[in-house]
C-alpha positions in Angstrom: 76.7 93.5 46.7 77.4 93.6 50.7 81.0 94.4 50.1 80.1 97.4 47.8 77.2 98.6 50.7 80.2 98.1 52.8 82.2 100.5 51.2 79.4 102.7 50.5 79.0 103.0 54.5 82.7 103.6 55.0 82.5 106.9 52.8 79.1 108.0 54.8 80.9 107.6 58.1 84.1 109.8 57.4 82.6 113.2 58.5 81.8 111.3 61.6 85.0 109.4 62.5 86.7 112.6 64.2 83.7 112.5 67.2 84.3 109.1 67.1 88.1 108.8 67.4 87.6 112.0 69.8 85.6 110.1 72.6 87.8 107.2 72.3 91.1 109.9 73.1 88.9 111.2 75.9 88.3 107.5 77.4 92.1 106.6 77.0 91.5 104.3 74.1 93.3 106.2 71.6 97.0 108.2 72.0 96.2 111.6 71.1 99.8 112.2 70.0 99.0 109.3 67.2 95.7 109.8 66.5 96.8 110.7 62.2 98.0 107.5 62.4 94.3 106.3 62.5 94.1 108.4 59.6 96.6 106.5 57.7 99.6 108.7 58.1 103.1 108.3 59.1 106.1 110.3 60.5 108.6 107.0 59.8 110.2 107.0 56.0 109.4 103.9 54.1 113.3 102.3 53.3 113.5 100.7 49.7 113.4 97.6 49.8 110.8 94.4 50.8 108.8 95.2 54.1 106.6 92.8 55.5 103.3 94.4 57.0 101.7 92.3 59.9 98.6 93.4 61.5 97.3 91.8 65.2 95.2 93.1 66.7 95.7 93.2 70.2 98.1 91.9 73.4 97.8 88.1 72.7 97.9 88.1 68.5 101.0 90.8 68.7 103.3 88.6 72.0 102.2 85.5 69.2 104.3 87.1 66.3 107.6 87.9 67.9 109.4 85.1 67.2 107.8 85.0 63.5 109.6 88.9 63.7 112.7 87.9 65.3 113.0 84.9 62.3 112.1 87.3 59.7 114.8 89.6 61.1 117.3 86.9 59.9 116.0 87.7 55.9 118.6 90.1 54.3 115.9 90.8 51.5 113.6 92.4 53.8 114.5 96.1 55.1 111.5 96.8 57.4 108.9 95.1 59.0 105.6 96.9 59.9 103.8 95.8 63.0 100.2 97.3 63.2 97.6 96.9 65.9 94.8 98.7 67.3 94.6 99.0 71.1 96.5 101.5 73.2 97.7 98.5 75.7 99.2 96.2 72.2 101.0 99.7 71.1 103.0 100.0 74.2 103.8 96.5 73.9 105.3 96.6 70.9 106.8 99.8 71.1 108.8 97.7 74.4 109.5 94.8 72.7 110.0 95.6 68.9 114.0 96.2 67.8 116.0 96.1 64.5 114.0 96.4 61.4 110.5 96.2 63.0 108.2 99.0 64.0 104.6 99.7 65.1 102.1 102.0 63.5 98.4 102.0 65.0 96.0 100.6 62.2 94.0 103.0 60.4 90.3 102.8 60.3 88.7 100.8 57.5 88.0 103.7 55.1 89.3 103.7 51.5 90.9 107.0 51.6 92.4 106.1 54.7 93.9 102.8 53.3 94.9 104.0 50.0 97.3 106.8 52.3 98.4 103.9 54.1 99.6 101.7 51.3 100.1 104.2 49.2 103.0 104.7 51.4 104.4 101.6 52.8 104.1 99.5 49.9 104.3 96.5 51.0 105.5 93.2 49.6 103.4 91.0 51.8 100.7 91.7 53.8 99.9 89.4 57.1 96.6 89.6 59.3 96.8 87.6 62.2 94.1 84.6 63.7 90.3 86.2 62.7 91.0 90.1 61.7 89.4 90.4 58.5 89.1 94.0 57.2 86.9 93.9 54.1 88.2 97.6 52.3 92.1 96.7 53.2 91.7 93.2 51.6 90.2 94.6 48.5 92.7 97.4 48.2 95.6 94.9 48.5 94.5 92.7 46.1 93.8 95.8 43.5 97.6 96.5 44.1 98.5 92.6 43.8 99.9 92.7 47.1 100.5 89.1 48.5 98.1 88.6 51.4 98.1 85.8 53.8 96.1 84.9 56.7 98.9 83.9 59.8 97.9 81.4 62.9 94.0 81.6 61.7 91.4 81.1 64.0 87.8 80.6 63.0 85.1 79.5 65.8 82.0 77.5 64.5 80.0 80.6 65.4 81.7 82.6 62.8 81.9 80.0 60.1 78.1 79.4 60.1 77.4 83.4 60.0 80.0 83.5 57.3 77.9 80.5 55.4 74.9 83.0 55.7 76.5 85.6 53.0 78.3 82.5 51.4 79.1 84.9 47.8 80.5 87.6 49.8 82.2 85.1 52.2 83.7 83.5 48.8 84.5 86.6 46.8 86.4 88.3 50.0 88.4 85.2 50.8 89.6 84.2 47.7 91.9 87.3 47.7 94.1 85.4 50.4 96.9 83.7 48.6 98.1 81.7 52.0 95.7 80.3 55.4 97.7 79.0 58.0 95.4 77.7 60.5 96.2 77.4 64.0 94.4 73.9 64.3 92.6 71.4 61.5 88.5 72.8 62.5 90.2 76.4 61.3 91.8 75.0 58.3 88.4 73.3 57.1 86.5 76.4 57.7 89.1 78.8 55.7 89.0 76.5 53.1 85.2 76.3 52.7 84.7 79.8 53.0 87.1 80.1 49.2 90.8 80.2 50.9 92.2 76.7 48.5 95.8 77.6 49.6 94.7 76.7 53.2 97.4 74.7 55.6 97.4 73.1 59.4 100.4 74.7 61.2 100.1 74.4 64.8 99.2 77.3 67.2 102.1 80.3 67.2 101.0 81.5 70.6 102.7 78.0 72.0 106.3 79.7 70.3 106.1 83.1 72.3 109.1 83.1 74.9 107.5 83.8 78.5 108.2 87.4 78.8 111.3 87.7 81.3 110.4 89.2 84.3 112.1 92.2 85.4 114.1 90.9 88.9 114.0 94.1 90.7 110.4 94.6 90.3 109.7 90.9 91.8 112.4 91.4 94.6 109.7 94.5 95.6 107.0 92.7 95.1 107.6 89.6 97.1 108.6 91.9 99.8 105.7 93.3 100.2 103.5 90.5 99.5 105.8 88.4 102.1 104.1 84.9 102.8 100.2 85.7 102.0 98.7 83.3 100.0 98.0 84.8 96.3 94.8 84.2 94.1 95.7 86.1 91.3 92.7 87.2 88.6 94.0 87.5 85.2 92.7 89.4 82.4 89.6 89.2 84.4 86.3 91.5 82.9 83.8 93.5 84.0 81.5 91.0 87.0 85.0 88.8 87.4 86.3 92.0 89.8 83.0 91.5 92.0 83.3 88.0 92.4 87.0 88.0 93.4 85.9 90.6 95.6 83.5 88.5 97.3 85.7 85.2 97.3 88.4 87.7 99.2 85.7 88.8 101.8 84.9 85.4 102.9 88.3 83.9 102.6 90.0 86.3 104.7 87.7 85.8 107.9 89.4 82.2 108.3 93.0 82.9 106.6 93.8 86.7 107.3 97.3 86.3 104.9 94.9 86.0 102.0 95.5 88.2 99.1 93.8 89.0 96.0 96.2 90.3 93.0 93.3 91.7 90.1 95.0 92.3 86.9 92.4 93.5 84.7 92.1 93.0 80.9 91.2 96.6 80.0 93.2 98.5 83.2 91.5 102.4 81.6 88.1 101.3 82.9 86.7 103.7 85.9 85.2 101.4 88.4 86.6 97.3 89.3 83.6 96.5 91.6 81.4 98.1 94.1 83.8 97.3 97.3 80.2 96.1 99.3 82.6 94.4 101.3 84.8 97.6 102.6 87.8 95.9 101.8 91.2 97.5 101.8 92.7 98.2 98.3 95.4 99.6 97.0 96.2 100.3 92.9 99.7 99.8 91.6 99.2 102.7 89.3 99.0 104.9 92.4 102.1 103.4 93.7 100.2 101.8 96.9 101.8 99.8 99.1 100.3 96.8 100.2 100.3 96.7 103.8 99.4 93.7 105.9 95.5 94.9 105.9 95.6 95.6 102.3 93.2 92.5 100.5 92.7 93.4 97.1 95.9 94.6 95.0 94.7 96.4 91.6 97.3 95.8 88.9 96.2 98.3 86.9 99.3 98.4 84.8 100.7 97.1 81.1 103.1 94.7 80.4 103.5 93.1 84.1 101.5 90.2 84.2 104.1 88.2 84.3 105.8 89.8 87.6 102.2 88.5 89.1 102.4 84.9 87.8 105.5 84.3 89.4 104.3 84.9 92.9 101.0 83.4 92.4 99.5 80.3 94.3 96.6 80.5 92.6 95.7 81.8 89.2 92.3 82.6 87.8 92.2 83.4 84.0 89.0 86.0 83.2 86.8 86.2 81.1 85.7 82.9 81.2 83.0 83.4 84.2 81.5 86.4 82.3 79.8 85.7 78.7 83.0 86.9 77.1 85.1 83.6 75.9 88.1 83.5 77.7 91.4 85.0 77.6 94.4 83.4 76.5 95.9 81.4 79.4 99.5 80.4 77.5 101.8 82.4 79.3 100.7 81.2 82.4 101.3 77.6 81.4 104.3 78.2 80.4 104.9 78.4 84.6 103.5 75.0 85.0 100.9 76.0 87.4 97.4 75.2 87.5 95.1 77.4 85.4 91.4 77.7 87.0 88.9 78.9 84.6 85.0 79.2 84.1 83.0 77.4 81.4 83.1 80.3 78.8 86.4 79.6 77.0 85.4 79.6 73.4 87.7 81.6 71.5 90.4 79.6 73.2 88.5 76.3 73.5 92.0 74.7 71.1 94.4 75.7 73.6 92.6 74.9 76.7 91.7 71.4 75.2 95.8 71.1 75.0 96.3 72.3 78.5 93.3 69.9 79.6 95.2 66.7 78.3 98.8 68.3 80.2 96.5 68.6 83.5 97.1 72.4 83.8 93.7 73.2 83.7 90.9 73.0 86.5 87.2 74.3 85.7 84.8 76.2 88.0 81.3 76.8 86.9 80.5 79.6 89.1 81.8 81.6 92.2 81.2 79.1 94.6 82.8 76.4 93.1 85.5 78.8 92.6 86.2 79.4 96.3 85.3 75.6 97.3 88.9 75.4 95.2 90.9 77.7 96.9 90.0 76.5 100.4 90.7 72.8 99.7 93.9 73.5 98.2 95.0 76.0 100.4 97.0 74.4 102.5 99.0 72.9 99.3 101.7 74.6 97.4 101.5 75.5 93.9 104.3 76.6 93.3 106.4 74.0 92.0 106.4 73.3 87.6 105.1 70.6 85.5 108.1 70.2 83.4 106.1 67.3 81.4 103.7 70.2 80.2 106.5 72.6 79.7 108.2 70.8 77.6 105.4 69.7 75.6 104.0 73.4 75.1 107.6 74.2 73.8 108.0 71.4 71.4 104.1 72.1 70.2 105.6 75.7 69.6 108.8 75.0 67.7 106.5 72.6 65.4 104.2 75.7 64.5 107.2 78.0 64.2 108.7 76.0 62.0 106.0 75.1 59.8 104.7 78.8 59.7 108.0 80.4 58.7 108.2 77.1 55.4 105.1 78.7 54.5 105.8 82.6 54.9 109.0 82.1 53.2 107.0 80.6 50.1 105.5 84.3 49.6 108.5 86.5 50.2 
């Protein structure tokens, strides 16, 4: 009954999705050039053949898939491998880093005549939705066209199981269309397989297989020159009320140590205002091409695709998100460096993976601002920039393990 008042509410909306999709071009959410493709259209010829659709749906879920890509690459039986997402920021990405057979389409909206365009289309022999995405109208269109569909690196909090468990027949009838689960740890796999997914399997998490992005030399070489020998907090992914704390954090820290420097990276960079800037501090936005001069404190990365350029120079890294009521943000490529990770108590959706990084002693936890800056100032005088290789090595091996076991499983399907 809720799936068909779903659908029912998909058709009602249509006259209203072009306002919709309109405001989202106007606040640089959508690419106005691509905006059919939200629609469900394409300019890129379907080649005969198997093609193996994925859908993530943002940064984190897409960086996860590329080596699951760059195996499937290997398959002479598949001829094209569509890579869908919806965020501007995932979409530039991909466009970057996708070669060969795969390509990237934005995902259309979850309207049937949208969908039925889409598949109608592509055709495709399997279908693959990354960690939680769940699209209600795409999974009942697939299974109408007996299109295998499979469920890759799942991830299911306790939050969403128990509202699942509320509309436990819809739950049950929507699931059961999944042929495949794998689950990115065992709470996942119990929950998928409760909620009517029986062909549910434990596979390790596929965002510990994700090479570190390499970082472009020349860009660094810049950067360090300009950053010289100033101690670096850099803020990561950080969301909106993170900015204004880092701000504040920078105002007292640089009265003592005036080579302090704050590097902001921020998770959504199209957003209008970072903080207030009560403290008059001197700023200057990579997107403008600013300098940062010796009275510069506060560096906006406002930028895609160059986190890592930041990482590498950093002393100290923040990860956001986690100090706002927002869950965290996924804090894997900077263990990859070996450095410490300092994060606040709201980590939830990655509360798996910081439980790993916990045992490898890359993690450190502040509850608030304070705490946060009580950090910095005792280890300020301390390098961190040398690499747990121990941890390294074990987030690698943890990595190959999921690869490994998630390509067995994918390979049962094709």
């Amino acid at each position: 009954m809720l799936l068909r008042i779903y659908k029912i509410i998909s058709y009602l909306i249509c006259p209203f999705i072009p306002i919709y999709l309109n405001n989202r071009i106007s606040l640089k959410k959508e690419l106005k050039d691509r905006i059919n493709e939200r629609y469900g259209y394409s300019t890129i010829n379907r080649k005969k053949g198997k093609l193996v659709w994925i859908h993530a749906a943002s940064i984190g879920e897409s960086l996860s898939i590329l080596p699951i890509i760059s195996e499937l690459e290997k398959n002479t039986e598949i001829k094209q491998i569509l890579v869908t997402t919806g965020t501007v920021t995932s979409a530039k990405i991909m466009d970057q880093r996708l070669r060969g057979k795969a390509l990237h389409q934005f995902l259309p909206i979850d309207v049937p005549i949208f969908i039925e365009r889409f598949l109608n289309h592509w055709k495709p022999s399997l279908s693959i939705f990354v960690e939680s995405e769940i699209w209600p109208n795409f999974i009942s269109a697939l299974s109408r066209k007996n299109t295998k569909l499979m469920i890759l690196n799942g991830r299911m909090t306790v939050k969403s199981f128990n509202n699942w468990l509320r509309f436990k027949q819809t739950a049950s009838k929507l699931f059961k269309n999944f042929d495949l689960c794998c689950a990115q740890n065992s709470d996942s796999a119990f929950f998928y397989e409760n909620l009517g997914i029986k062909n549910t399997i434990y596979t390790g998490n596929l965002k510990f297989s994700s090479e570190p992005e390499k970082t472009d030399n020349k860009k660094l070489q810049i950067l360090k020159k300009m950053v010289r020998n100033r101690k670096v907090l850099l803020a990561a992914s950080t969301h909106k009320g993170e900015e204004e704390i880092i701000a504040n954090i920078t105002s007292s820290l640089k009265k003592k140590n005036k080579n302090f420097l704050s590097i902001i990276v921020p998770r959504h960079p199209n957003r209008s205002e970072f903080f207030s800037n009560k403290q008059k501090l001197k700023i200057a936005y990579r997107s403008k091409n600013q300098e940062i001069k010796s009275n510069t404190y506060i560096y906006i990365a406002d930028t895609v695709g160059e986190l890592s350029l930041f990482y590498e120079i950093a002393n100290f890294i923040f990860i956001g998100g986690s100090l706002v009521n927002h869950g965290g943000q996924n804090p894997i490529e900077a263990a990859f460096l070996g450095k410490t990770i300092i994060h606040g108590p709201n980590i939830m959706n990655f509360s798996d993976v910081y439980e790993i990084l916990n045992h490898m002693k890359l993690t450190f936890t502040v509850n608030n601002e304070r705490q946060l800056q009580m950090y910095i100032e005792d280890k300020y005088n301390e390098s961190n920039s040398s690499s747990n290789k121990v941890g390294f090595n074990k987030l690698k091996k943890e990595g190959k393990q999921a690869l490994q076991n998630s390509m067995k499983a994918i390979n049962q399907l094709i």
